[in-house]
C-alpha positions as semicolon CSV with decimal commas, in nm:
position;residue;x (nm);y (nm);z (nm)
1;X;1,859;-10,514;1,212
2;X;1,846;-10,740;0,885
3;X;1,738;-10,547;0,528
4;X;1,461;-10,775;0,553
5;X;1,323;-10,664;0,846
6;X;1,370;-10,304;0,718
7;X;1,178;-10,388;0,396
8;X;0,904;-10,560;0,570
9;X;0,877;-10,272;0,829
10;X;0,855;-10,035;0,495
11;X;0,598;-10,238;0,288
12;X;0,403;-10,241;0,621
13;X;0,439;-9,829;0,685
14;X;0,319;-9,828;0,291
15;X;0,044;-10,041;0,304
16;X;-0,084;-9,848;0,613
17;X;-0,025;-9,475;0,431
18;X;-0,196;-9,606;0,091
19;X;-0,475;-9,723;0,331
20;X;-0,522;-9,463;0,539
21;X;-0,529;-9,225;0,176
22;X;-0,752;-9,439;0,028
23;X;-0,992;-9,400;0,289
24;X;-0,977;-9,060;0,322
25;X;-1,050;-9,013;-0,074
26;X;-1,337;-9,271;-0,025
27;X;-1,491;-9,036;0,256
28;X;-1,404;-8,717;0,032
29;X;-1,621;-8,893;-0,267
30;X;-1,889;-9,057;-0,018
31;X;-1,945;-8,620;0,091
32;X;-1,928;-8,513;-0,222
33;X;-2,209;-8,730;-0,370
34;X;-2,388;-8,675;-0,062
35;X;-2,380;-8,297;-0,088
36;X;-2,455;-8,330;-0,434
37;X;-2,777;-8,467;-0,369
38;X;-2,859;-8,223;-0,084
39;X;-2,800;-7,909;-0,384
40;X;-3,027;-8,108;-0,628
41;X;-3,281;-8,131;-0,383
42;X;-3,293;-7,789;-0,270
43;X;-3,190;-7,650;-0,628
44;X;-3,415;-7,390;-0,815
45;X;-3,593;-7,501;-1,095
46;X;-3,413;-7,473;-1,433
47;X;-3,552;-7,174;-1,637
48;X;-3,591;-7,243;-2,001
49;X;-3,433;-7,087;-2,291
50;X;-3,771;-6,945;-2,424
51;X;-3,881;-6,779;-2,053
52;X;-3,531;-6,654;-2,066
53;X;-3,508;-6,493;-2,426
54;X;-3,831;-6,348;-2,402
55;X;-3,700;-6,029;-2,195
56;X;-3,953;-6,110;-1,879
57;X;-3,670;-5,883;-1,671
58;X;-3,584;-5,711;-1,975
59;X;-3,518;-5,362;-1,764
60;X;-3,331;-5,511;-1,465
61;X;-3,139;-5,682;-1,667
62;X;-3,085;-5,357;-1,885
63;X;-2,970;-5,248;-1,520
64;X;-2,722;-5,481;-1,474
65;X;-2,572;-5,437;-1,789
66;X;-2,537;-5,113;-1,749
67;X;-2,379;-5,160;-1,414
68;X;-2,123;-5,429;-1,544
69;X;-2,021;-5,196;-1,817
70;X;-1,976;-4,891;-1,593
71;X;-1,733;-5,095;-1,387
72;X;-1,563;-5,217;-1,660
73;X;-1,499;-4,922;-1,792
74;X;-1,365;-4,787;-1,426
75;X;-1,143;-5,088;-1,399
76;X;-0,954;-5,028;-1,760
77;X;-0,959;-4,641;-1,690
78;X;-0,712;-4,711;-1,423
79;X;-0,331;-4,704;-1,410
């Protein structure tokens, strides 16, 4: 077989790889956008920052701090 047909056999192999890749990343972009608008649409509503710094859950959040530090704590106090 002449090096020519070897190097036209290997662009050819390329081509079809880079294709086939760029496809796939096309398709991977094409779900991703797509699931992106799927989340917005079912996403919760934003809370704002004064709702938030107001303290509305001021004692379950109290809680949870609480909680978090407790296991903290438990993590570092071993070995």
């Amino acid at each position: 077989m002449p090096v020519s047909d070897l190097l036209l056999q290997g662009v050819q192999l390329m081509a079809i790889g880079m294709g086939i890749v760029f496809s796939f990343l096309l398709l991977l972009v094409g779900v991703l956008v797509l699931v992106r608008a799927i989340g917005g649409y079912f996403a919760a509503e934003p809370v704002d920052a004064a709702t938030f710094a107001s303290g509305a859950n001021s004692a379950s959040e109290h809680k949870l701090i609480a909680v978090i530090s407790a296991a903290i704590g438990q993590h570092r106090a071993q070995p």
